[in-house]
C-alpha positions as CSV (number, residue, x, y, z in Angstrom):
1,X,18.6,12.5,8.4
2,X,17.5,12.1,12.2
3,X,14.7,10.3,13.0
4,X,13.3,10.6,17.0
5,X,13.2,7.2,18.3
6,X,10.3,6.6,20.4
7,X,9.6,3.3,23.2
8,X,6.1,2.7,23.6
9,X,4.8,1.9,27.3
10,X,3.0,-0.9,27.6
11,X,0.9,0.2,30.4
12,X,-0.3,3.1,29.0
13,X,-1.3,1.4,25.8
14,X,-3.0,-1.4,27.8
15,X,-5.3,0.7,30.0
16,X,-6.5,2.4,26.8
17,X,-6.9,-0.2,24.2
18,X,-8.9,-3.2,25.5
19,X,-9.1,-4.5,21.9
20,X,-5.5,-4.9,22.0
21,X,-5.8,-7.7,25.4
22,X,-8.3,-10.2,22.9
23,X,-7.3,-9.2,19.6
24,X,-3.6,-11.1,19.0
25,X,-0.7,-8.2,18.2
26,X,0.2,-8.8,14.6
27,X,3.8,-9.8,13.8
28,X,6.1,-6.5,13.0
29,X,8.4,-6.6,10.1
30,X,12.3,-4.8,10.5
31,X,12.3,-1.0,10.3
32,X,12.6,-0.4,7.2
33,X,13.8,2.9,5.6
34,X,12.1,3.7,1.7
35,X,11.4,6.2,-0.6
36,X,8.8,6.2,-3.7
37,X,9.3,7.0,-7.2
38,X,6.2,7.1,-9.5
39,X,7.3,6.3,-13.3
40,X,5.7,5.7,-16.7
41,X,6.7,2.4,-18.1
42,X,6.0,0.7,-21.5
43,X,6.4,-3.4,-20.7
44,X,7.3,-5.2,-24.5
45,X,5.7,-8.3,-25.3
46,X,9.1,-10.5,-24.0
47,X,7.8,-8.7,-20.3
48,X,10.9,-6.7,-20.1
49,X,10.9,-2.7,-19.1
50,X,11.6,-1.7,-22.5
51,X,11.0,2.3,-21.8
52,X,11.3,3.9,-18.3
53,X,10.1,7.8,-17.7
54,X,10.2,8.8,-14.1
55,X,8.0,11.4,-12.7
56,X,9.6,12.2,-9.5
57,X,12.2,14.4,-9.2
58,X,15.6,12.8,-7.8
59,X,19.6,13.5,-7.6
60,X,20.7,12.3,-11.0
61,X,22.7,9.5,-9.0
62,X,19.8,8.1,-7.3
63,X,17.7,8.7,-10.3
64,X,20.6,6.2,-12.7
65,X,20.2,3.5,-10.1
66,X,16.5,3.7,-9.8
67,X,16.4,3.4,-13.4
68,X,18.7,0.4,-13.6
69,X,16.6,-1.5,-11.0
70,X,13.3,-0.4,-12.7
71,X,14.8,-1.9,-16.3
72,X,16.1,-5.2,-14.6
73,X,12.5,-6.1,-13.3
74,X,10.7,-9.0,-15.4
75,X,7.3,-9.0,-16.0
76,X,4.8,-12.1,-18.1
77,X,3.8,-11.1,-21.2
78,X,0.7,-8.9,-20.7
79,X,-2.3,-10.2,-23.2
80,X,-5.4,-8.0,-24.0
81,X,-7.8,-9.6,-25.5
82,X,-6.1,-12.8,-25.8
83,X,-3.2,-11.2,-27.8
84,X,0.2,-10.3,-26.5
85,X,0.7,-6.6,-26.1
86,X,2.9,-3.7,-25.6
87,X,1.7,-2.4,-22.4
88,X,1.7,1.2,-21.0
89,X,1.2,2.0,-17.6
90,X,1.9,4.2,-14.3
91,X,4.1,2.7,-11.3
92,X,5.2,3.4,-8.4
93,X,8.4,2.0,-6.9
94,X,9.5,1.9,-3.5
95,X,12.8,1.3,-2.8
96,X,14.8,0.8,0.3
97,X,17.8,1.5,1.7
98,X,20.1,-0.7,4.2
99,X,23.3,1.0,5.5
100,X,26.4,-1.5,5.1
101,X,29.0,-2.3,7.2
102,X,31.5,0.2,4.8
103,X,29.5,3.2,5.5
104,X,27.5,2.6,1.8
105,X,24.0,2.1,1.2
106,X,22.6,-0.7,-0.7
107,X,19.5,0.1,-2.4
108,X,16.8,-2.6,-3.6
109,X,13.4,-3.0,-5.1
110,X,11.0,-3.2,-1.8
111,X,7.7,-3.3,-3.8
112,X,5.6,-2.3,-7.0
113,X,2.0,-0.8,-7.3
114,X,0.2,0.1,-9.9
115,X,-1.9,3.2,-9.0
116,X,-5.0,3.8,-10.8
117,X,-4.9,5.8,-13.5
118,X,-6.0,9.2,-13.3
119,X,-9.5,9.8,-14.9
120,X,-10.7,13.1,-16.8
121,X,-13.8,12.4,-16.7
122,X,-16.6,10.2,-14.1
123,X,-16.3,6.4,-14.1
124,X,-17.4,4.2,-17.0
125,X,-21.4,2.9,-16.2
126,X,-21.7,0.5,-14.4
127,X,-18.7,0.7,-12.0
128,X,-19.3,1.5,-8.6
129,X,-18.4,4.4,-6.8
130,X,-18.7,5.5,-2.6
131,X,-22.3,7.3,-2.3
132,X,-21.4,6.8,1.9
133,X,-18.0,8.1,3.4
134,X,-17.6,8.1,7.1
135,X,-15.2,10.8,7.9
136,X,-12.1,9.7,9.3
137,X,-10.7,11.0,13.1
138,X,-7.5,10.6,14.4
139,X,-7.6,8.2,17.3
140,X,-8.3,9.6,20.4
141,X,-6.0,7.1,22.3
142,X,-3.5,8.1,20.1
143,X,-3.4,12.0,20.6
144,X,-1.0,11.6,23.6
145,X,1.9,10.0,21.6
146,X,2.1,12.2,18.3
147,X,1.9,9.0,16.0
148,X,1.6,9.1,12.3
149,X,0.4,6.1,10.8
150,X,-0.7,4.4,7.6
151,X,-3.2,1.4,7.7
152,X,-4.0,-0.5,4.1
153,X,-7.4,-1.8,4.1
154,X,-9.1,-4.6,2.3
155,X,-12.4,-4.1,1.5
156,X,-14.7,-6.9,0.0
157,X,-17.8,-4.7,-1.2
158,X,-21.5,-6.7,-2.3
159,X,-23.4,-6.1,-5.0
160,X,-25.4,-3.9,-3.4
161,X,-22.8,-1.7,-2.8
162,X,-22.3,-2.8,1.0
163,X,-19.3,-3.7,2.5
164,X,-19.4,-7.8,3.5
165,X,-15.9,-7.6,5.5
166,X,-13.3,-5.9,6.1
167,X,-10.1,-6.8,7.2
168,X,-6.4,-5.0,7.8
169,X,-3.6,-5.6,5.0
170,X,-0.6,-4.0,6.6
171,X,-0.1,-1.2,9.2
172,X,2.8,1.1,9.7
173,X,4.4,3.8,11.9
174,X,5.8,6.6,10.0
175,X,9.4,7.7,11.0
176,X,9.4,6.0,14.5
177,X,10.5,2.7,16.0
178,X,10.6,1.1,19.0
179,X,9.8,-2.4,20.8
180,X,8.1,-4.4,18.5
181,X,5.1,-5.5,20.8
182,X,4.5,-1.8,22.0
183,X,4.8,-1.0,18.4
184,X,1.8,-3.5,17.2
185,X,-0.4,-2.3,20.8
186,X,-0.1,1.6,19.1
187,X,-0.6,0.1,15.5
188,X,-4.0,-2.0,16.5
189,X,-5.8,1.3,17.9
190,X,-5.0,2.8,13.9
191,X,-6.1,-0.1,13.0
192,X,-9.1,-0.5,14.9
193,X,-10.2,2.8,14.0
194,X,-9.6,2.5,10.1
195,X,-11.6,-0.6,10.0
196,X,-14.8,1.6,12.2
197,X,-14.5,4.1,9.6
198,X,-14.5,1.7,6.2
199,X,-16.5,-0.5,7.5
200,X,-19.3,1.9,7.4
201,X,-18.8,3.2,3.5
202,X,-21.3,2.1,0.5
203,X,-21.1,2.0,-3.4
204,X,-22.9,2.6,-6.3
205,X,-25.0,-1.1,-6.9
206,X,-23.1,-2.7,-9.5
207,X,-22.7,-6.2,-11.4
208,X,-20.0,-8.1,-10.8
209,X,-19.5,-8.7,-14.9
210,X,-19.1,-4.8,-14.9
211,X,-15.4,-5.7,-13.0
212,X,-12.6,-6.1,-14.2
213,X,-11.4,-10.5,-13.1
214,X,-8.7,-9.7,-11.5
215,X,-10.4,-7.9,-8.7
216,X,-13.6,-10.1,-8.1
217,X,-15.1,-12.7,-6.4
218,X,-18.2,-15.0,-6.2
219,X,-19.4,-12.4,-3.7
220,X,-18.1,-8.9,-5.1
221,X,-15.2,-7.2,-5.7
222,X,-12.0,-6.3,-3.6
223,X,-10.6,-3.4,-3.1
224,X,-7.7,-1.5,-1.0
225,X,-8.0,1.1,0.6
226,X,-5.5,3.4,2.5
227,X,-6.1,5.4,5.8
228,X,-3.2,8.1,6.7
229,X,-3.2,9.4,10.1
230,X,-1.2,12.5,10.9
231,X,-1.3,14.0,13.8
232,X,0.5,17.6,13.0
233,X,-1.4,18.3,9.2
234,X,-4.6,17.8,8.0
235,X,-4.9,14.1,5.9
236,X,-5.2,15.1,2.1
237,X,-4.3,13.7,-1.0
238,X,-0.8,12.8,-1.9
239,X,2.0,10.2,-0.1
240,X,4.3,10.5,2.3
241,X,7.8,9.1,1.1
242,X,7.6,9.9,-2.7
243,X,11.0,11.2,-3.8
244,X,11.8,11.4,0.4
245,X,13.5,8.7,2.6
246,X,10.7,7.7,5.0
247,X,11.4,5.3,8.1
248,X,8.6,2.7,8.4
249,X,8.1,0.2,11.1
250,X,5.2,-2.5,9.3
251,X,3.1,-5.4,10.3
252,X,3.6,-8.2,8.6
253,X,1.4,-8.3,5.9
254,X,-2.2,-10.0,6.6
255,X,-4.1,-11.4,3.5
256,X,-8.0,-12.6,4.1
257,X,-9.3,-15.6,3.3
258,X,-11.5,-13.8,1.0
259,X,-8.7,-12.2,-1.2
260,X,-7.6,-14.2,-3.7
261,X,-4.2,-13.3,-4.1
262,X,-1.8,-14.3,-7.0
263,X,1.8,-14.7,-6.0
264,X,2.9,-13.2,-9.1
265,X,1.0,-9.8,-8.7
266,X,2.5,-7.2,-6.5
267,X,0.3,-6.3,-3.6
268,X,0.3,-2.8,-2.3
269,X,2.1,-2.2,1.0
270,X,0.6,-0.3,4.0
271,X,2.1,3.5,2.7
272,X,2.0,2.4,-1.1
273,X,-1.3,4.4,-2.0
274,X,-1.9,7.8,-1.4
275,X,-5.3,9.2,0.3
276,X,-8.1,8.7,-1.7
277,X,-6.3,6.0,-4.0
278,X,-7.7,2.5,-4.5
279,X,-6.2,-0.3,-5.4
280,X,-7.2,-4.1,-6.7
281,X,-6.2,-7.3,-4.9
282,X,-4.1,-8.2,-8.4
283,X,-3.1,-6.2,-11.1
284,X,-3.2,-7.3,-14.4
285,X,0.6,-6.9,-14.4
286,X,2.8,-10.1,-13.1
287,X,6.1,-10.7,-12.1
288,X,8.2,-13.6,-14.2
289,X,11.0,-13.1,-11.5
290,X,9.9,-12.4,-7.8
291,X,11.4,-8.8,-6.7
292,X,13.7,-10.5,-4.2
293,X,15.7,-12.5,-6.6
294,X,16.7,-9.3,-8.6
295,X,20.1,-8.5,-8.0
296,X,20.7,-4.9,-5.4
């Protein structure tokens, strides 16, 4: 797989973005190179994988090691109710790839989300839902470069259905690289403009016992939200990467002060959710053994 390598000028992104000369760049992460595989798990009550039914389409080799990984991951025991459960649910894994000095590839668990669940019908009363949706453009000061990117957003949303902040979770370039400062000057005008857009969206009034714990606060409720912007097709639903090796060059992740984040609950990264997803600042699913101490 070829990927074009691109080196960002610094002077061209300075005359355009003055945000980017008061605003400091975020820290980048290594390129990273990851594909995602949506599954159906069943977690026992010990918090072990105890059935695994994938729902992207893989060669059968990369498909046994997924599988492996996916049943050596250890959750706590998930309690409904105050009793310990079986628990069913949808995940998507992404796992990445880092080329060894023998020519093989070592594979590894980057990160877990748990997508929402796909309803049949409209949401339960009382929970909120977007009555106001600014459209989202594509970046003007972008056009020039043919950048794809992906920008997670949290959002912490009032009461009355207004957002009270916003703030960027992790940004990413999709299948390009270059130096890391000229990378995070392209990244902050996505960013910039992902935070115009959300910024401006409204919800449903709700009450904050109507949500589930894990995903409020004395002052509302979290949520994430992804913005994908592709220059060459139209934004719709869907994600790029599942079941394809994607190159990714990410921020650092960038957790508010207003997010209360568990350690032990996966948090989405920037290309995790697809468009029109959303996702909570915890699950109700938590890790026993953090990701990186699995074995690759």
């Amino acid at each position: 797989m070829k990927y074009r390598l691109m080196l960002l000028l610094c002077a061209a992104f300075g005359a355009t973005d003055v945000s980017a000369a008061v605003t400091p760049l975020p820290a980048m992460e290594q390129p990273i190179l990851v594909t995602r595989i949506d599954c159906r798990i069943v977690i026992d009550k010990q918090g072990r994988v105890a059935e695994y039914t994938p729902k992207t389409e893989l060669p059968a080799l990369l498909a046994e090691r997924v599988g492996e990984m996916v049943k050596s991951v250890r959750f706590e025991p998930v309690e409904v109710d105050g009793k310990i459960v079986n628990a069913e649910t949808t995940m998507r894994v992404a796992v990445s790839a880092k080329k060894l000095d023998d020519g093989s590839m070592r594979l590894a668990i980057d990160n877990l989300t748990f997508p929402p669940e796909k309803k049949e019908s409209a949401a339960p009363a009382g929970q909120p839902t977007v009555i106001k949706r600014a459209p989202i453009r594509y970046p003007k000061e972008a056009l020039r470069y043919e950048l794809d990117a992906d920008v997670l957003v949290a959002l912490l949303i009032g009461p009355d259905g207004r957002v009270r902040d916003a703030a960027v979770q992790q940004s990413a370039l999709v299948h390009r690289t270059g130096n890391p400062r000229e990378v995070a000057k392209a990244l902050q005008i996505f960013e910039k403009a992902a935070l115009q857009v959300l910024r401006q969206w409204e919800t449903t009034p709700f009450a904050l016992s109507d949500m589930p714990a894990h995903e409020r606060v004395a002052d509302g409720y979290i949520a994430y939200v992804p913005v994908q912007f592709r220059i060459d097709r139209p934004m719709k639903g869907g994600i790029d990467g599942v079941g394809q090796w994607t190159l990714e060059t990410r921020t650092v992740k960038r957790v508010p002060a207003w997010a209360p984040v568990d350690a032990k609950a996966p948090q989405p990264s920037a290309s995790d959710l697809a468009q029109g997803e959303e996702g909570g600042v915890n699950t109700r699913y938590r890790l026993a053994v953090p990701l990186a101490a699995l074995s690759p």
